[in-house]
C-alpha positions in Angstrom: 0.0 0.0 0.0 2.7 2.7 0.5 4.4 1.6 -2.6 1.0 2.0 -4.3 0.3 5.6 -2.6 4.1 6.6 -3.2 3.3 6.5 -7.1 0.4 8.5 -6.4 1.6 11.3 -4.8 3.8 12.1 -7.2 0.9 12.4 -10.0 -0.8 14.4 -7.3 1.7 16.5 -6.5 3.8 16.5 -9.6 1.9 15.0 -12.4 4.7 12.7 -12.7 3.8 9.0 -13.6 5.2 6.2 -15.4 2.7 3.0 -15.4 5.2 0.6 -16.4 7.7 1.5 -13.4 4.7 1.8 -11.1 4.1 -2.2 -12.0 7.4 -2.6 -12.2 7.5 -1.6 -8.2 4.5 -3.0 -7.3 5.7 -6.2 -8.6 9.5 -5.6 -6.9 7.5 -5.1 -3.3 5.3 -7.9 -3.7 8.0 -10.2 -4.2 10.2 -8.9 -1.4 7.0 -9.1 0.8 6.6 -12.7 -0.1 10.4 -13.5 0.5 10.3 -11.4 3.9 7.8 -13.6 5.2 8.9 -16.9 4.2 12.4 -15.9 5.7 11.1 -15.3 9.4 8.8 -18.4 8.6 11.9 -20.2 8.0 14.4 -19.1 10.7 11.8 -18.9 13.2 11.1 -22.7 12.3 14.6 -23.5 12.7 15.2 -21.9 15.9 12.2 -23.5 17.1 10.1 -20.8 17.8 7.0 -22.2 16.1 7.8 -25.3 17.5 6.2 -24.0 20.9 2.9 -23.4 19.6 0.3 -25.5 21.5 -3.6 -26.3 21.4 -5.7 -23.2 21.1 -3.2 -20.7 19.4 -4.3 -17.5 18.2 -4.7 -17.7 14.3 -2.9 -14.5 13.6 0.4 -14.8 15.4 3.2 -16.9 15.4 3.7 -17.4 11.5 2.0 -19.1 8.9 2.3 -22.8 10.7 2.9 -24.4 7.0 7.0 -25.6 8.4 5.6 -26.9 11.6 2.6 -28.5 11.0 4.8 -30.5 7.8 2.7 -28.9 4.5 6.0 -27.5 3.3 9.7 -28.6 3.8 11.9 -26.3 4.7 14.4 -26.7 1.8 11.9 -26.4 -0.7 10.2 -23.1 1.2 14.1 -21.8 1.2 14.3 -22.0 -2.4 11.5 -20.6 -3.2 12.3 -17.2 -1.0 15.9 -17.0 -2.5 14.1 -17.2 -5.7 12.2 -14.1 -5.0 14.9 -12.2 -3.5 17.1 -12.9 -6.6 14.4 -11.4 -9.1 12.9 -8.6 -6.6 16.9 -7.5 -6.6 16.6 -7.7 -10.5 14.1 -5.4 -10.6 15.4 -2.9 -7.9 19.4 -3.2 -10.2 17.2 -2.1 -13.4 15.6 1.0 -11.3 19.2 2.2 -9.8 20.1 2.0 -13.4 17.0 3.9 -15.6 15.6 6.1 -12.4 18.3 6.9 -10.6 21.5 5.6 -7.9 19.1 6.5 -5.1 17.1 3.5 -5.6 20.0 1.1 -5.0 20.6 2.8 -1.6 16.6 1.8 -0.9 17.6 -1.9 -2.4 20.0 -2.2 0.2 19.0 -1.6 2.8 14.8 -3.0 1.6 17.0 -6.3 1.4 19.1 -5.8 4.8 16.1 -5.5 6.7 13.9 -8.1 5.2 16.8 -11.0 5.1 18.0 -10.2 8.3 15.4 -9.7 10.5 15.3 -13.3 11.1 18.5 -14.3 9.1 22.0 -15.4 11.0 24.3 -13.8 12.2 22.5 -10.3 12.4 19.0 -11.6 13.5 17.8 -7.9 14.2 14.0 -9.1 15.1 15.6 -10.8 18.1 17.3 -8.1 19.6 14.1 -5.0 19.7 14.9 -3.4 16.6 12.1 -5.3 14.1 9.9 -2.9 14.9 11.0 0.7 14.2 13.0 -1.1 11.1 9.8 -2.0 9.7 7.9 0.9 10.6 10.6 2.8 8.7 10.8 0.4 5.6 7.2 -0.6 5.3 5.8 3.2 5.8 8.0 6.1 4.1 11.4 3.6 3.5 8.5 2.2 0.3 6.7 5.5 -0.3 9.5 7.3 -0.4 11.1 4.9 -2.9 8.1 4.9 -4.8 7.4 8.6 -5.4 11.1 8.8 -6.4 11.1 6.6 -9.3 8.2 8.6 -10.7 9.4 12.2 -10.1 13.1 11.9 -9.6 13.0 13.9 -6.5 12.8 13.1 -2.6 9.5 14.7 -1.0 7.9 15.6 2.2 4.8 14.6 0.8 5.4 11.6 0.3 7.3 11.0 3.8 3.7 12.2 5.1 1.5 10.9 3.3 2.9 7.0 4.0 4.3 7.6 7.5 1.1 6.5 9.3 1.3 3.1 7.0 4.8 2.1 8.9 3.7 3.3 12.1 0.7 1.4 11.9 2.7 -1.9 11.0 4.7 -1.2 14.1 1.8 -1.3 16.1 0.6 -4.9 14.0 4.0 -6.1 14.9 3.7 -5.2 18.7 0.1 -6.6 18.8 1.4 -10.0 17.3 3.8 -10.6 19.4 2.1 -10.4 22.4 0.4 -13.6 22.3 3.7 -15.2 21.2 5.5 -13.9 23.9 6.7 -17.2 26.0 7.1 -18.7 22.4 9.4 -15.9 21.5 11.7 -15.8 25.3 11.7 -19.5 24.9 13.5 -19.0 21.2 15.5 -16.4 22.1 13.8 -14.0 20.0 13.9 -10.8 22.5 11.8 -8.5 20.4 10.2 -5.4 22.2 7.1 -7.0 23.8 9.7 -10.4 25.1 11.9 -8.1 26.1 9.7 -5.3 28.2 6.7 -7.8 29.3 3.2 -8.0 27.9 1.9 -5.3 29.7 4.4 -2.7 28.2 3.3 -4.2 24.4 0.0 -3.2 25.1 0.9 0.4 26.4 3.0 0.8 23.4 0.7 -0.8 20.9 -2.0 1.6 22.2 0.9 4.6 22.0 1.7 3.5 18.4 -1.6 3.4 17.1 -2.9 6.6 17.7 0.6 8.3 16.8 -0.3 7.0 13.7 -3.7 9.1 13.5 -1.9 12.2 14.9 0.5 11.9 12.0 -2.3 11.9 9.6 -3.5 15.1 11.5 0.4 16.6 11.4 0.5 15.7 7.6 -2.7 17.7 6.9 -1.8 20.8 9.4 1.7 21.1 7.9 0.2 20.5 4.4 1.5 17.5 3.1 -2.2 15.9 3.0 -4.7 16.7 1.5 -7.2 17.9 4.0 -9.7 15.3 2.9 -7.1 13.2 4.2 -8.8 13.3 7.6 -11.8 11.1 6.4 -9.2 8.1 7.5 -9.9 8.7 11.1 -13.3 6.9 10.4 -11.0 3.7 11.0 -11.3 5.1 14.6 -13.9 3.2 15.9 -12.1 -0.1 15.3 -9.0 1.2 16.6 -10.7 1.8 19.7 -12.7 -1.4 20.1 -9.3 -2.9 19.0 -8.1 -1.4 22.4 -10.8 -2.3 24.4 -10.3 -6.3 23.4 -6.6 -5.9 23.7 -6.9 -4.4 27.3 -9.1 -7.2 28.3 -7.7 -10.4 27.1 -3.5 -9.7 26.5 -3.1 -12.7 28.8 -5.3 -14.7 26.9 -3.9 -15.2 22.8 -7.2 -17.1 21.5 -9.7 -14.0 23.3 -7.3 -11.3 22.3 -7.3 -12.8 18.3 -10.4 -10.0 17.7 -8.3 -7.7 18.4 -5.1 -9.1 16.0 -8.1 -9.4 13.3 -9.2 -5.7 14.4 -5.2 -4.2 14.3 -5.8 -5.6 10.5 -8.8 -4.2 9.7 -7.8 -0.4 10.9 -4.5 -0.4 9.0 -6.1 -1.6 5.8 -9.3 0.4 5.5 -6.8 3.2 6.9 -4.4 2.9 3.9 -7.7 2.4 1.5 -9.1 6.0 2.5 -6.1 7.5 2.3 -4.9 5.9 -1.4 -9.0 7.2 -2.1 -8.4 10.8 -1.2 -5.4 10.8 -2.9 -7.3 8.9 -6.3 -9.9 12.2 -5.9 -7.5 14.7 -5.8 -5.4 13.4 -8.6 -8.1 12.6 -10.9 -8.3 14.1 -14.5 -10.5 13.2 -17.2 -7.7 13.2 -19.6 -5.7 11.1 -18.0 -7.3 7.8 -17.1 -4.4 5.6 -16.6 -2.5 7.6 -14.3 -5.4 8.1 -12.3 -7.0 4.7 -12.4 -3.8 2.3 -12.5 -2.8 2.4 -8.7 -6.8 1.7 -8.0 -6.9 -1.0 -10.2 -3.7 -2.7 -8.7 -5.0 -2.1 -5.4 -8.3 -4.1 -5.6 -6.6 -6.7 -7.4 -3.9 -7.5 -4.8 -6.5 -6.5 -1.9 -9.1 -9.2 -3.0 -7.1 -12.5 -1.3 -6.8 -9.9 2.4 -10.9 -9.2 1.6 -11.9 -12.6 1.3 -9.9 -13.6 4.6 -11.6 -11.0 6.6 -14.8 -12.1 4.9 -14.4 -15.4 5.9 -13.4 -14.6 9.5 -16.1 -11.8 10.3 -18.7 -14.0 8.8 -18.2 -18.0 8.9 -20.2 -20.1 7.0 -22.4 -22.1 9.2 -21.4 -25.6 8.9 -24.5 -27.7 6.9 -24.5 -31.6 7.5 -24.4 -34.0 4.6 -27.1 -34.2 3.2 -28.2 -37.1 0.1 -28.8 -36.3 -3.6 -32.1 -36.5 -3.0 -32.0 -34.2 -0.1 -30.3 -32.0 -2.0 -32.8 -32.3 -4.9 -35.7 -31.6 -2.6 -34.3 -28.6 -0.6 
């Protein structure tokens, strides 16, 4: 999402955009996302993290569970990760060469912090600094980035405008780990919430979360949103029930997995106003790709996260088996 929005402040703001390079990114970030998570899936497998995990765990924490529950082995999950490294680093080599040297610096250091946030010997995730990492890379690190391969330049408005993304990510970090936090001491893995106690992961998920909101309010005071902008603190009502649940349950990890799905929910429909506003204020009759592309791309890659939250929110009730000629009849 702040790759997406990145391309679309600069059409906003500078009536700058390329739709190739804008897939080309897209497709770059994907990838890197993909590899990212199969990397902590992978290390945190083999330093037995999610070999903890017991009856009753909360269904948004801890990893995927495909290692240790035996639906993938590891070497084969490995490959596939390096794979995507290798061509997400392709794509970010032909950027630093057609857009600019800038770009390589941001491939460096995208790649440092999603191999070795898990990876040997650095392992920054188990030592408290995974979180402001990836509030920096997955917020204005990827905006940033974005908005430069379109205009050329750095901007404030696009720090801004994808600052409350990472901050937001910091706060679904901290809010995941707190059900995984004896998992995590027993591993090793002394992120902030293992480190501090469960009680300060909740003070400074709460602290996190509505920094985010009060960025969105700085961006818009200092000018670098649009004022419309503030139609994202709508999501405020499921931040706040997100608290509430949070508060009540941190000791318990299947209670408190509302407020995992809720943490979800506000960062997403968050990012979605905001990549709205700026779809309205960009738009131009005369140029329809620039101002439809990064919508399209969104609802395309957003569908599989929809359908998840569908499913969650609203369960099928499970029907008994019933005989063709039950079926026939009813």
């Amino acid at each position: 999402m702040p790759g997406i929005l990145g391309g679309m402040i600069a059409w906003n703001s500078d009536e700058k955009f390329l739709p190739g390079y804008f897939l080309v990114v897209i497709l770059g970030l994907v990838l890197n996302h993909m590899a990212l998570n199969m990397t902590d899936d992978y290390y945190d497998f083999r330093h037995l993290i999610d070999g903890f995990a017991t009856d009753g765990k909360n269904p948004y924490t801890g990893g995927s569970g495909l290692l240790s529950s035996g639906l993938i082995q590891p070497r084969r999950m490995r490959d596939v990760f390096i794979i995507f490294y290798i061509i997400a680093i392709g794509i970010g080599v032909f950027l630093g060469i057609t857009r600019g040297a800038f770009i390589l610096l941001l491939l460096a250091i995208g790649f440092f912090c999603a191999y070795f946030y898990t990876a040997p010997p650095i392992r920054y995730g188990y030592r408290g600094l995974g979180e402001i990492a990836q509030l920096l890379c997955f917020g204005p690190g990827i905006g940033v980035g974005a908005y430069y391969v379109q205009a050329q330049r750095l901007s404030w408005e696009a720090f801004w405008g994808t600052l409350p993304f990472g901050i937001m990510l910091f706060s679904m970090i901290t809010i995941n780990e707190i059900p995984d936090y004896f998992e995590d001491r027993k591993g090793g893995k002394l992120n902030l919430v293992a480190r501090f106690g469960r009680e300060a992961g909740v003070w400074l998920f709460i602290l996190s979360l509505f920094s985010a909101y009060g960025a969105i309010v700085a961006g818009v005071i200092l000018g670098r949103i649009p004022v419309l902008g503030l139609i994202s603190l709508l999501t405020l009502p499921i931040a706040h029930k997100t608290v509430s649940i949070l508060r009540a349950y941190y000791r318990e990890p299947v209670k408190m997995a509302p407020a995992n799905l809720g943490m979800i929910c506000t960062h997403n429909f968050t990012a979605i106003l905001l990549i709205l506003v700026y779809f309205i204020e960009g738009f131009k009759s005369d140029a329809l790709v620039a101002s439809f592309l990064p919508l399209i791309v969104l609802i395309i890659l957003y569908i599989p996260i929809a359908r998840l939250i569908r499913k969650t929110l609203f369960p099928r009730p499970p029907y008994p088996s019933l005989s063709p000629q039950e079926r026939k009849a009813g």
